[in-house]
C-alpha positions in Angstrom: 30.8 -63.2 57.0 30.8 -63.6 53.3 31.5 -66.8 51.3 32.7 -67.7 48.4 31.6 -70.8 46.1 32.8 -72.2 43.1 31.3 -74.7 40.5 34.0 -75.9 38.4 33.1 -77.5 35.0 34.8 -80.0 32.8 34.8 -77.6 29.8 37.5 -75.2 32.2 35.0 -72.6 32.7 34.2 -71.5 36.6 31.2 -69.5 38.0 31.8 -67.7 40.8 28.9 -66.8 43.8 29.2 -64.8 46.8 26.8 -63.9 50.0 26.0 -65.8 53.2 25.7 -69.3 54.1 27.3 -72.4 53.4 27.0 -75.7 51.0 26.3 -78.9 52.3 27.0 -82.0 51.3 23.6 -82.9 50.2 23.8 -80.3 47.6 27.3 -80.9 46.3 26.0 -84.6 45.8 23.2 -83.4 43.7 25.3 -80.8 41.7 28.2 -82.8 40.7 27.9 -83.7 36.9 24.0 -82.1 36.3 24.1 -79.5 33.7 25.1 -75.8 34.9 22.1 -74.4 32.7 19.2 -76.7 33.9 18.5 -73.7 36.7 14.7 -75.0 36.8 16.1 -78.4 37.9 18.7 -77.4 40.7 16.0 -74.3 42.2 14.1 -77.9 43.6 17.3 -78.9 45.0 18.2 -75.4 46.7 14.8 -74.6 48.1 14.9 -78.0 49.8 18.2 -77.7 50.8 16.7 -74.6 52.8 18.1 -72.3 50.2 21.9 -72.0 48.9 20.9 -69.0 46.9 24.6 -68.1 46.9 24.5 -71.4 44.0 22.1 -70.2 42.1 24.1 -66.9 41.7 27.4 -68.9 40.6 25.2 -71.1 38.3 24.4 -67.4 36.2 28.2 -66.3 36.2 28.6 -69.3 34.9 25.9 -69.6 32.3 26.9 -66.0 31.2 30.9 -67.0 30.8 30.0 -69.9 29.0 27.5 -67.7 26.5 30.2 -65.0 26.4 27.5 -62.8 27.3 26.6 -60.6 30.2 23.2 -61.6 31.7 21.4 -58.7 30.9 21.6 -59.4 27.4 21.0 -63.2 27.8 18.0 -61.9 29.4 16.2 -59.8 26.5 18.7 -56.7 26.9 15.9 -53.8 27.3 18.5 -51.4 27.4 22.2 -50.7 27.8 21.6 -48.1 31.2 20.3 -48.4 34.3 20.4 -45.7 36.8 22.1 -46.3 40.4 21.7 -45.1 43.5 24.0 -44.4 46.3 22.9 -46.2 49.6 23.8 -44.7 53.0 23.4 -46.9 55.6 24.7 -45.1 58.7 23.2 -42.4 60.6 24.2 -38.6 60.1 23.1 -34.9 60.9 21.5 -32.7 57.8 24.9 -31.1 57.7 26.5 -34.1 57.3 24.4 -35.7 54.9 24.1 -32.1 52.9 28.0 -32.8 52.3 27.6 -36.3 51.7 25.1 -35.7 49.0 27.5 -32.9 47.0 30.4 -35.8 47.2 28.4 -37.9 46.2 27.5 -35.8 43.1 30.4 -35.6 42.0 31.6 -39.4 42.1 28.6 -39.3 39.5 25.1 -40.7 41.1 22.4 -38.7 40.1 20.6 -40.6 43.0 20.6 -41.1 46.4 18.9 -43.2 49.4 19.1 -41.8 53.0 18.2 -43.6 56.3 15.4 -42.3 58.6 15.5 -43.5 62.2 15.2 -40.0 64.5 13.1 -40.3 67.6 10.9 -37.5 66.0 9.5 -36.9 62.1 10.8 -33.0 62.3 14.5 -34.9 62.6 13.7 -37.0 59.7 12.3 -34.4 57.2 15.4 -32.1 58.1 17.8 -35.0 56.8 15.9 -35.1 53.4 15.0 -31.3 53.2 19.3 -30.7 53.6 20.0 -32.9 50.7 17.2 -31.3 48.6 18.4 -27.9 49.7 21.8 -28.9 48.6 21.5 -29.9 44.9 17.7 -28.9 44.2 16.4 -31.5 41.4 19.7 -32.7 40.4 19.4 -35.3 42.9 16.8 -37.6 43.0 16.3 -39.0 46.8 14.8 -42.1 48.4 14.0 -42.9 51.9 14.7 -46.4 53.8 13.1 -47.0 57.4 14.3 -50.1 57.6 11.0 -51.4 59.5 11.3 -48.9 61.8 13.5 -50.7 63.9 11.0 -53.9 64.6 14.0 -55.4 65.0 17.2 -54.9 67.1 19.1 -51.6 66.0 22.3 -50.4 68.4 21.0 -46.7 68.5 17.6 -47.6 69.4 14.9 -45.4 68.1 11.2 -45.3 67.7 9.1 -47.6 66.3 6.6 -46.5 63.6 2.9 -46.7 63.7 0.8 -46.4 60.8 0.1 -43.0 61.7 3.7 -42.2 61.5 4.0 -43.5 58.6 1.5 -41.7 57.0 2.3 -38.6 58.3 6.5 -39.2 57.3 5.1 -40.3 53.5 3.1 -36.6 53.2 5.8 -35.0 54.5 7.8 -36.4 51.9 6.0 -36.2 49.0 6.4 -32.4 49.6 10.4 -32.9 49.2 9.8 -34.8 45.9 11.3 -38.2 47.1 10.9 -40.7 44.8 10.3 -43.7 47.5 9.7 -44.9 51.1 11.1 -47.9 51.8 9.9 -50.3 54.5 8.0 -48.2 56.9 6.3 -50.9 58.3 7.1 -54.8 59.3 7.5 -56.8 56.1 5.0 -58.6 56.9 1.7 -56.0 58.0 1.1 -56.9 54.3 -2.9 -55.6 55.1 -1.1 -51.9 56.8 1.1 -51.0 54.0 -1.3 -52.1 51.2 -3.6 -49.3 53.2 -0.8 -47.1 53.2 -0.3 -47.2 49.5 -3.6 -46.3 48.7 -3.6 -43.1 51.1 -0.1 -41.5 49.7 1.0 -40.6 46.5 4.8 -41.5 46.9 6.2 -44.8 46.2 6.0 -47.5 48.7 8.7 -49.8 48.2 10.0 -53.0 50.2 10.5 -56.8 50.2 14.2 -57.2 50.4 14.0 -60.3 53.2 10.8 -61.5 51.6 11.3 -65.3 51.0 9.7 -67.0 47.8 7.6 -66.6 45.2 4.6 -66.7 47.3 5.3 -64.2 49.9 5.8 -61.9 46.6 2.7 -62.9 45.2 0.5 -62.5 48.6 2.5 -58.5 48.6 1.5 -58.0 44.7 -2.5 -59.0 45.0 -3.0 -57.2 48.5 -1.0 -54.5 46.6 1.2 -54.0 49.8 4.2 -52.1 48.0 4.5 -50.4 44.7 7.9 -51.3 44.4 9.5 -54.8 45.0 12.8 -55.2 46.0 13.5 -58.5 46.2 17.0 -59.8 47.6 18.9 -62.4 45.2 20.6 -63.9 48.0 17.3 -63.9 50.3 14.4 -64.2 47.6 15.4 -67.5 46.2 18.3 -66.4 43.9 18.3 -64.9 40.4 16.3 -67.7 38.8 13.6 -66.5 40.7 14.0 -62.7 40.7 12.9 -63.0 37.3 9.5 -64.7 38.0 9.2 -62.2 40.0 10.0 -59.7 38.0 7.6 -60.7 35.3 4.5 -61.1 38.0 5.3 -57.1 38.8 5.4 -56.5 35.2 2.2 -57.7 34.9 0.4 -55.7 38.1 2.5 -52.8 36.6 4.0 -52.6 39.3 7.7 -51.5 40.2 11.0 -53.9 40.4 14.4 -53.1 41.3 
């Protein structure tokens, strides 16, 4: 389940973290009257802790109430807007989703992200080709395989080879979708690097990639044009933003 932790300072203000995993006693030891903004500092502590990332995250809340600023701006505030999508996670038929994406509409996402795990690549397409068919170029759509079920899934379904893959990213391309994420094992870094360089879509993944140097082994093989890594997984916020500024500089995607 999720937790909760709170760092409680002697100035009255309290940052506020949640996600998985505990705190042990080692780290409340270290904590305990170090300065909330030396991030650099504690990141040593966390990663050989074996990685309370859910800290890190209540160490920003609190820098930002202690600013009286939101992070983004704290940050360099590139602008005020971002974009969001609207992440479905369970499995539906094109009529279903076709529905799904008009509600969605109208709650306000221009975007969408739609799961593909059908035993065949004509099932897949028809999911995406209903939600195109439904609001045209309104709707901008991604695509999440989810590794293609390398790991344990309660419906079952295939697993992809690279051929799949390839022939899934074509297909899709044709529907205008803006990425596919994960078609592969996070960790075939050689397999989607060739996959990227034989479609034009987006390739995106890295959301249970751990540390900086996974990330940097994905961004010089050129594994993924987009990275997507997890705050609670990738070693916190502090280090999002390293990363962040390494895919700036391979011009690569982030989000």
């Amino acid at each position: 389940g999720t937790n909760i932790v709170k760092i409680h300072t002697d100035e009255g203000i309290t940052g506020i973290g949640a996600g998985y995993g505990g705190v042990s006693e080692f780290v409340k030891s270290q904590l305990i009257g170090k300065d909330p903004f030396a991030t650099e500092q504690h990141i040593q502590v966390l990663r050989h802790a074996g990685g309370c990332w859910i800290i890190d995250l209540a160490l920003w809340d609190l820098i930002g109430k202690a600013a009286n600023q939101p992070l983004y701006k704290l940050w360099g505030g590139y602008q005020e807007r971002v974009k969001a999508y609207a992440s479905l996670v369970e499995m539906g038929s094109p009529e279903k989703r076709a529905d799904d994406a008009h509600r969605i509409f109208d709650e306000g996402y221009r975007a969408i992200k739609l799961r593909l795990r059908n035993h065949t690549v004509k099932e897949d397409i028809a999911l995406v080709r209903a939600v195109r068919d439904a609001l045209g170029d309104e709707m901008d759509i991604m695509v999440d395989a989810n590794q293609t079920n390398t790991y344990a899934w309660p419906r079952g379904g295939p697993v992809w080879t690279y051929e799949r893959a390839l022939t899934t990213a074509r297909e899709l391309e044709q529907l205008n979708v803006v990425w596919l994420e994960e078609p592969l094992f996070r960790y075939d870094f050689d397999t989607l690097a060739k996959l990227c360089e034989q479609v034009n879509i987006y390739i995106a993944g890295g959301e249970n990639n751990r540390g900086l140097h996974e990330f940097r082994w994905m961004i010089e093989k050129g594994s993924y044009d987009i990275l997507q890594p997890d705050a609670l997984v990738s070693e916190g916020i502090s280090q999002l933003r390293k990363i962040a500024a390494m895919a700036e500089m391979y011009h690569k995607w982030f989000i």
